[in-house]
N, C-alpha and C positions, 0 to 999 in steps of 0.2 A: 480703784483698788489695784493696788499691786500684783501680777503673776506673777508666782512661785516658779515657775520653770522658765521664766525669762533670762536670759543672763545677757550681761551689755557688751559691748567688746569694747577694744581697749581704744578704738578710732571716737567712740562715741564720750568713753569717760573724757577723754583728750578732749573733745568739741566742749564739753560741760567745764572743765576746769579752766580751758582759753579763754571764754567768755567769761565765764566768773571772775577771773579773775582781772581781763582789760579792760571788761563793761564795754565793750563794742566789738561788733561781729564783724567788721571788715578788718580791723587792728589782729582779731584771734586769726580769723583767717589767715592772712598773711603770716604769722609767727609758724604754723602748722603748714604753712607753704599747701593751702588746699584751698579750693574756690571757695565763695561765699554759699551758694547754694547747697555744697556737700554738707560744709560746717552746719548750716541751717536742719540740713535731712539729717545728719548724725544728732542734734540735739533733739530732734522731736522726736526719732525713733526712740532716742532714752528716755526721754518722759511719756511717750506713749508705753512704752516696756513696765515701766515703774508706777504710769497709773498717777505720777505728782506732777506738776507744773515745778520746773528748777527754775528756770528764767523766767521773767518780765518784763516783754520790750513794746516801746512804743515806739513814736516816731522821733521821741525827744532823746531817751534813756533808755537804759540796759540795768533792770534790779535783777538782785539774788533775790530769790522766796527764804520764807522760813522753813522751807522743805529742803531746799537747795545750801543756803547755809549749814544745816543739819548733817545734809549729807558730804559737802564739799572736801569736811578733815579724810574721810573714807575715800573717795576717788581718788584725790591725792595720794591717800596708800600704797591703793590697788595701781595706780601707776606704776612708784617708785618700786612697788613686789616686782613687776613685772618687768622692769626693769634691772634689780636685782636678780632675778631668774636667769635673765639674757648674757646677764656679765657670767656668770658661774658656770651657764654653757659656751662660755667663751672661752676656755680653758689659761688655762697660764700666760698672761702677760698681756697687755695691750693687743686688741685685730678686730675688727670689723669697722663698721663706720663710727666715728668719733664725732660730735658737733661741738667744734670746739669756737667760744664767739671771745672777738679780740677788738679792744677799742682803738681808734681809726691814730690816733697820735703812737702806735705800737705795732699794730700792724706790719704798714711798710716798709718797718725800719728792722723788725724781726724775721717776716716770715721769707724773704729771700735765704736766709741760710737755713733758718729754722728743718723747713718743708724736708729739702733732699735729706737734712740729717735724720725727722722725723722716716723716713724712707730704708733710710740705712738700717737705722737701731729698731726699728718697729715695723717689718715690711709687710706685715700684715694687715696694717692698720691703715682702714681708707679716712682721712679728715673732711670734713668738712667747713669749711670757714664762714664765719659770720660775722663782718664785720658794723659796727655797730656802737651808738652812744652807751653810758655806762648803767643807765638807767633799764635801756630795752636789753641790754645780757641781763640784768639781775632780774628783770620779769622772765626772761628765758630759760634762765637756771630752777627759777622758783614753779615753773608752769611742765617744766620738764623738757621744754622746747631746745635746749641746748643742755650738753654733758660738763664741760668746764666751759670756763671764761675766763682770760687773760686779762688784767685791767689793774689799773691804780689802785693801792691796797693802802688803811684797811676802807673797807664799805659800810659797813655799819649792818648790814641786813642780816636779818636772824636767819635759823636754821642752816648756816652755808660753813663750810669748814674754807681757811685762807692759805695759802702756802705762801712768803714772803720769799718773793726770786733772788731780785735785787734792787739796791737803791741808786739813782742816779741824780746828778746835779741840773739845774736849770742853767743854762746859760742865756743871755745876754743877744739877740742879734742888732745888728745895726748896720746902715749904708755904709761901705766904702769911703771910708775919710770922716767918717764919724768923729764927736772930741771925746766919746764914752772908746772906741775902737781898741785893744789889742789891753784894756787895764784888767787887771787881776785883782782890784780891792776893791770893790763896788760894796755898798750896803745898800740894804734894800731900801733906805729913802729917797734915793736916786732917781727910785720910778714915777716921784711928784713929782719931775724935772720937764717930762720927754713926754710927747703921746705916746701911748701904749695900743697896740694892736692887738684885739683879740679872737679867738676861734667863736665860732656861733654861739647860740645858748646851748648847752643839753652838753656841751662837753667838759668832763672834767678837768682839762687843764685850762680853761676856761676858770671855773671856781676855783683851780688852787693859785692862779697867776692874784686872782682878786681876793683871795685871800692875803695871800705873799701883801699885797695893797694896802690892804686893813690894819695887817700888822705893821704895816709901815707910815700910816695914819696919810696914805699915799690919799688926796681928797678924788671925790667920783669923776671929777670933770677932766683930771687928766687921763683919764680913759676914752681914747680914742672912739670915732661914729665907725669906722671901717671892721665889719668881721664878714667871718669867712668861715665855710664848712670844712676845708682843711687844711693841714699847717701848712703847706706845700704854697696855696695862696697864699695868706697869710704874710708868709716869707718874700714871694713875688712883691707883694706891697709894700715891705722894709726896702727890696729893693730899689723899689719905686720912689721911694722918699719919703712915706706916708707916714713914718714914724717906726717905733721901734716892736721886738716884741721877745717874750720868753720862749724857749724850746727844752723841751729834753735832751741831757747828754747824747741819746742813742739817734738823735735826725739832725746831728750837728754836721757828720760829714759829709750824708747826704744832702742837707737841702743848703751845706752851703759851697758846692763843689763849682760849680759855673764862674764861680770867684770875684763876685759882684758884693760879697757880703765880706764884713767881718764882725767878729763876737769879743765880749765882755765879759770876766768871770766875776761871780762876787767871793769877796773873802772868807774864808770858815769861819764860820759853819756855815754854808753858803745852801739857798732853800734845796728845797729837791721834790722827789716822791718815791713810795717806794712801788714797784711792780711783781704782781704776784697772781697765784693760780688760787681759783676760788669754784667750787663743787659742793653741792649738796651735802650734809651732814647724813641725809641719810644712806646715801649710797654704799653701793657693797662693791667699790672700786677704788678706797682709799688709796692703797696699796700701789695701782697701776697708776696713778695720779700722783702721788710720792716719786715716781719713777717719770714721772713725763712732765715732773717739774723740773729734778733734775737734767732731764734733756734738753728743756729750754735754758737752765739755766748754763749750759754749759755751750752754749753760743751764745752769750750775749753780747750783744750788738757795739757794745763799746768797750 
């Protein structure tokens, strides 16, 4: 049975809503950057407080209870209140820590300028970076674990408001003396021609180069065995000889600057993606977010 004068803190609803929603206590843990053991004592002191079993773990799995379900729209709430709370004592404009997560083919190519200019125009404001597949920001966002996240727009994920930055083109890279090298009117069936080099699973430009594929009725086999966790490799192994592969306009002049590569454009409407800021629908920080899209957008990288 529940006690009436319990009240939970917001360390314990946070332990309850991680698990719930990753189904594994080492995955929640780490998102909340807190050991396994804390996460474990924050859950049980809230179900001890409340008197219900929320979780169900075995050795196998991680269930929600029918109690737990019940309650999970509620914690989620009492989060995002309290969150909202925090912003409103934050008085006018962007300041305090910010968790902002950025996927890894954006990153690089952004937050060298991004940072000091964030510094300039916001100096109050301490960031924190997460850099990260597009999948683990959107459980971040949704868990409350991160505040925005920068990423390939649109996502499809409910409840999250988008801001559209900008769109950029895919280019083309290739060895040095390539017969694809320095042409400007590429169509995308091209890519049945050439092994295609790709980034691991779980990254999005991974799914839009194989999409870009599908639409090009590009068959599976000319997709390259060789991937890599980031584009940086990727690019070493074009250099290598390994075959070719797609990049963003915004890591063209970096990753091909050593001067071992050269790039191919395709003709317009030539594929792309667009890059954009995406944040809770609930949040009570629209406004500052509006604003600190605008300041990304106004370094962009290319």
């Amino acid at each position: 049975m529940t006690d009436q004068t319990y009240q939970p803190t917001l360390s314990q609803l946070r332990a309850f809503v991680a698990i719930a929603e990753y189904r594994h206590f080492g995955t929640a843990a780490a998102r909340l950057t807190v050991s396994q053991p804390t996460l474990s004592q924050a859950l049980a002191s809230l179900e001890n407080g409340l008197g219900l079993q929320l979780i169900e773990r075995s050795t196998r799995r991680v269930l929600v209870t029918a109690a737990g379900m019940r309650l999970l729209p509620q914690a989620r709430a009492t989060l995002e209140a309290a969150d909202r709370f925090v912003a409103s004592a934050a008085g006018d404009g962007l300041g305090g820590v910010l968790r902002l997560g950025i996927i890894p083919t954006v990153a690089p190519y952004v937050l060298p300028d991004l940072l000091p200019e964030l510094r300039r125009k916001l100096p109050n404001l301490v960031p924190q970076v997460v850099e990260d597949q597009t999948a683990r920001l959107l459980d971040g966002l949704r868990t409350g674990v991160l505040d925005v996240a920068l990423l390939a727009l649109p996502t499809e994920a409910p409840g999250l408001v988008e801001i559209p930055l900008y769109t950029e083109e895919f280019v083309l890279v290739t060895p040095r003396g390539h017969e694809l090298a320095g042409r400007t009117d590429l169509a995308a069936p091209v890519l049945a021609e050439i092994p295609l080099l790709l980034l691991d699973e779980g990254h999005c430009l991974r799914d839009q180069t194989l999409e870009l594929c599908r639409s090009a009725e590009v068959h599976p086999g000319a997709v390259g065995d060789t991937r890599a966790a980031s584009l940086t490799t990727v690019v070493q192994c074009v250099a290598g000889g390994l075959g070719v592969t797609l990049i963003p306009e915004m890591a063209v002049a970096a990753e091909t600057a050593r001067g071992t590569l050269e790039v191919a454009r395709f003709a317009a409407p030539a594929p792309g993606r667009t890059i954009g800021l995406a944040f809770r629908a609930s949040s009570a920080r629209a406004d500052d977010y509006e604003y600190l899209a605008a300041v990304i957008r106004s370094k962009r990288p290319f």
